[in-house]
Phi, psi and omega in degrees: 000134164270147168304120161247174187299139210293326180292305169305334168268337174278010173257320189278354183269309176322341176291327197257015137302306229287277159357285170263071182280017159230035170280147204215125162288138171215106168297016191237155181308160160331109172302120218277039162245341195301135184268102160275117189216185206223139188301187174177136180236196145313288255210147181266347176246026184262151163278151197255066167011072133282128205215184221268334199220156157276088169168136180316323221247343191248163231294121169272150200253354151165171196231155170258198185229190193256117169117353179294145175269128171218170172253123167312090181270341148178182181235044191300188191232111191283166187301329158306336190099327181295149161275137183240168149209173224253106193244171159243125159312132167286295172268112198096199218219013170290146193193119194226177107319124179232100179329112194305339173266025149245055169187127221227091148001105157253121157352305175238167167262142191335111175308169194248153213306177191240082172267019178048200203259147175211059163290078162287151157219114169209165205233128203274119189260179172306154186265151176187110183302026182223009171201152178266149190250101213253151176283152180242160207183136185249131197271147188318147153276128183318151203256160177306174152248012137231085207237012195232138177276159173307319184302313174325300203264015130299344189238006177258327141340293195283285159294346166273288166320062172143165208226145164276342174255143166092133169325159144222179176237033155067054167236160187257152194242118181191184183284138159240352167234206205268145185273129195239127195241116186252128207259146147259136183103243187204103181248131187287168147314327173291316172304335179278281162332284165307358163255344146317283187273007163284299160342283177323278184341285186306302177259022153268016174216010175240152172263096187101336163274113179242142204227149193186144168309132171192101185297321188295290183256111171239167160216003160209137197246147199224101184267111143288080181218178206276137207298330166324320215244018172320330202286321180331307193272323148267103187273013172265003199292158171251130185294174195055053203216117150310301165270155174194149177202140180214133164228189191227137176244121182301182187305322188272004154073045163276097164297125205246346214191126165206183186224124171242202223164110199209112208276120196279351177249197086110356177232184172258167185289330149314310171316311189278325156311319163298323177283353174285305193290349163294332184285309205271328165300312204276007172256025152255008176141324180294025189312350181276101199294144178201143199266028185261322202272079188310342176264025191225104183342350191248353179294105174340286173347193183223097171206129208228069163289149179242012173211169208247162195254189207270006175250324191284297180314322198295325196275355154309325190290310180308334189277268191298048186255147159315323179256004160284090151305123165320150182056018173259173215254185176317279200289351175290325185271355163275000205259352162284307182287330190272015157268346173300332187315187186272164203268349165272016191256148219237152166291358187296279189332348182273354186261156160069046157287042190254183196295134186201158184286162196278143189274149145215018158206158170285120167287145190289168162288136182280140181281176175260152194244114211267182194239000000 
């Protein structure tokens, strides 16, 4: 995600309050009747209707994904006959109608994601713009290949697949050799310290990706300069943008080459610890801004988290898994993804993952036919 400017951003949220006026909030603690249960489709990348009323026709008021956690607060039966229910989001503070048979009554309450292990240990040297420094990091023990939830490989979906500026054609995109990174400009100590330890992080939860200081030979340059003189160093930049990041990929979509951008003015000094590491996650492949997580380095929004959250780890850990390839397209890659799932999850998602509107009821299953 790029950062925009503060103003702009406080502008745009006021638009998109403006927008929906029947979205509907709630501030009071949880009701002790209230139900957890988690959305569910056919398909693991489908979005999900919530709307204003129990009822197809009435206004929508914003859509979830397969694997979003919500609380049941109640239910009734719409003017269609179908039963709905009126859920809350567990992250943030949304709260609608959902046709019930996208909702799926959890029993106990929801375990926190399951990421299988990833006791690294690694050690972090002093930072120093004058000599290059490679971080060293004893790499994860390989992960089950169902160590990942449908909420994950929904939102790995979502975020891998597609770029924020520009057509993209929805292939994964990432590094295959080692990234060698050389800073320009005028970076505080700290700005130095948090790119250390964005290094550390990324490559203590990835398999096989190595990231290392390298003044000489770099493929990816990281500029501390003031957001007036980005376009000098990128002539793709987008304006209003704090942060910024473009990379270049070759025909097997192998990312080779990439540029950040980090503005020396006009933010705190947290904002810039957020924008290295967000800039510097997503020029590794993770391009896509997404309105579901506030808590998540990917968040569209105006949010300056400095660590990365427990969904943020998993999809990294997901881009660089081995059997993930530059260039494969949505279904190959959910046809991958769907051995990872949790073991109560069905192989059905993986067929027909192509772009399709957000539900608002569940389709039965096509039965097979025998010949």
């Amino acid at each position: 995600m790029t950062v925009k400017l503060s103003l702009l951003a406080a502008m745009r949220q006021m638009v998109l309050f403006a927008l929906t006026p029947t979205a509907i909030t709630l501030s009071v603690g949880l009701p002790s009747w209230a139900k957890p249960a988690m959305l569910q489709a056919r398909y693991a990348d489908s979005q999900i209707n919530v709307r204003s009323a129990p009822s197809t026709v009435a206004s929508l008021v914003s859509t979830g994904w397969v694997g979003d956690r919500v609380e049941v607060l109640r239910e009734a039966r719409g003017r269609d006959g179908a039963n709905w229910s009126y859920v809350r989001f567990e992250r943030g503070r949304l709260a609608g109608w959902v046709r019930s048979d996208l909702v799926q009554i959890q029993r106990s309450p929801l375990p926190a994601p399951s990421l299988g292990n990833s006791s690294a240990i690694a050690v972090r040297p002093q930072p120093s713009s004058a000599n290059p420094t490679k971080v060293t990091t004893l790499r994860p023990k390989s992960l089950a290949l169902s160590s990942y939830t449908p909420e994950q490989i929904s939102y790995f979906l979502e975020v891998a697949m597609g770029g924020e500026f520009g057509a993209s054609a929805s292939r994964v995109r990432k590094w295959q050799g080692p990234v060698k990174i050389k800073i320009h400009g005028s970076p505080t100590p700290e700005d130095l310290r948090t790119l250390q330890a964005v290094i550390q992080d990324i490559e203590g939860v990835t398999e096989g990706l190595q990231l290392q200081m390298n003044q000489d030979n770099p493929n990816m340059e990281i500029y501390f300069v003031p957001e007036s003189d980005f376009r000098r160093y990128e002539p793709n930049y987008q304006a209003l943008n704090y942060g910024f990041f473009w990379t270049y990929w070759d025909q097997q979509n192998t990312i080779y080459n990439a540029k950040i951008l980090i503005s020396t003015v006009g933010v705190s000094q947290k904002e810039r610890s957020h924008l290295i590491r967000e800039e510097l996650t997503q020029s590794l492949g993770l391009m896509q801004d997404s309105n579901r997580y506030p808590d998540s380095i990917f968040f569209q929004g105006w949010t300056d988290p400095t660590e990365y959250s427990e969904i943020d780890k998993a999809l990294l850990r997901m881009l660089y898994r081995p059997e993930i390839q530059p260039g494969m397209t949505r279904s190959q890659v959910a046809q991958v993804l769907s051995q990872w799932q949790t073991a109560n999850q069905s192989s059905a998602v993986t067929q027909h993952l192509g772009d399709r509107a957000p539900l608002d009821f569940s389709l039965p299953a096509v039965p097979q036919v025998g010949h």
